[in-house]
Structure formats: structure tokens, C-alpha cells
N, C-alpha and C positions, 0 to 999 in steps of 0.2 A: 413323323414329326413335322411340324409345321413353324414357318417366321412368320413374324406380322412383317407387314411391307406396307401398312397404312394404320397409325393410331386409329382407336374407336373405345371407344364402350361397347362390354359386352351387355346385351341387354337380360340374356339367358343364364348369369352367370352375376348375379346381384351387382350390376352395372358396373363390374370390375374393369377399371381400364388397361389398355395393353398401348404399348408402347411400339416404335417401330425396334428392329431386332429381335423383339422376346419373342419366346416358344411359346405357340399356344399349341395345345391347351397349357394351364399353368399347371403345378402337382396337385394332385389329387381331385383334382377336378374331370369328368369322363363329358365325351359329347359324343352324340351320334354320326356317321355317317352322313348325312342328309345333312346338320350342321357344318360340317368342314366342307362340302360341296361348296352351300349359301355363302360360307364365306370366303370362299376360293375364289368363288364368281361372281358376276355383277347383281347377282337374283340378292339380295340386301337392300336393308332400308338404304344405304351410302349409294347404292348402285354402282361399285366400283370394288375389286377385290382386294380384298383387306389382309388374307394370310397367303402364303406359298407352299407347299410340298417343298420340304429338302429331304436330303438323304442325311439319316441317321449315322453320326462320325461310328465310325471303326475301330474298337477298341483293339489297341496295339497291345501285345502282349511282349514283356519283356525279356530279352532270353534267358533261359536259365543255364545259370554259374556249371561250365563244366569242375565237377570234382579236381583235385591239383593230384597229379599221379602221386602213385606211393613210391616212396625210394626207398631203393635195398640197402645195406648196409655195403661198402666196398668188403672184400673178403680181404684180408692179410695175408700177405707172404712170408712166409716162415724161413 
């Protein structure tokens, strides 16, 4: 997953603009390898790196509910 860290126009992407924060790529859009390089790095029209590598959040799982014991009936004294 990638942030922008510099607005631009994508040019390759019907001059979609991205804003600083957003994830590119956006949904449903794919780009190659060779694209997130160029735009990682100064090799761009901007000459200046435009997205970052972050690391993909960690989906926390919630614990699950242990069952409530079962209770016995007290037995009676006779």
C-alpha cells in the first residue's frame, strides 16, 4: 500500500487527482511495478517523489466471548 506525500495528477490514470494522505493506488484501479517505482522516486515528470511504501494496518481480531459456565442445580438436603 502506498500515501501520497506530494498532490499530482495521475497522468496514467485519466488525470485523476490524489491528494496528499490518500492511498494510491485508488480502488479498483491496478498499476504496475515499474509505475510505483517512478512514482516513489524522482524518475517523474515532478522530479520529486510523489507516493511512499507504508505498511498495511493489521487487522486486529476481536476476542472471542468465552461461553458463561453451565451451573448445576444445588442438590437438597433431605
Amino acid at each position: 500500500m502506498y500515501e501520497v506525500i506530494e498532490s499530482f495528477t495521475d497522468l496514467q490514470d485519466r488525470n485523476y487527482p490524489y491528494s496528499v494522505g490518500d492511498t494510491y493506488p485508488r480502488n479498483g484501479v491496478n498499476v504496475t511495478e515499474i509505475r510505483l517505482a517512478e512514482l516513489a522516486s524522482k524518475r517523474n515528470r515532478r522530479g520529486i517523489p510523489l507516493i511512499k511504501k507504508v505498511d498495511e494496518p493489521k487487522k486486529v481480531e476481536e476476542p472471542k466471548e468465552k461461553p458463561a459456565p453451565k451451573r448445576t442445580p444445588k442438590k437438597k438436603d433431605d
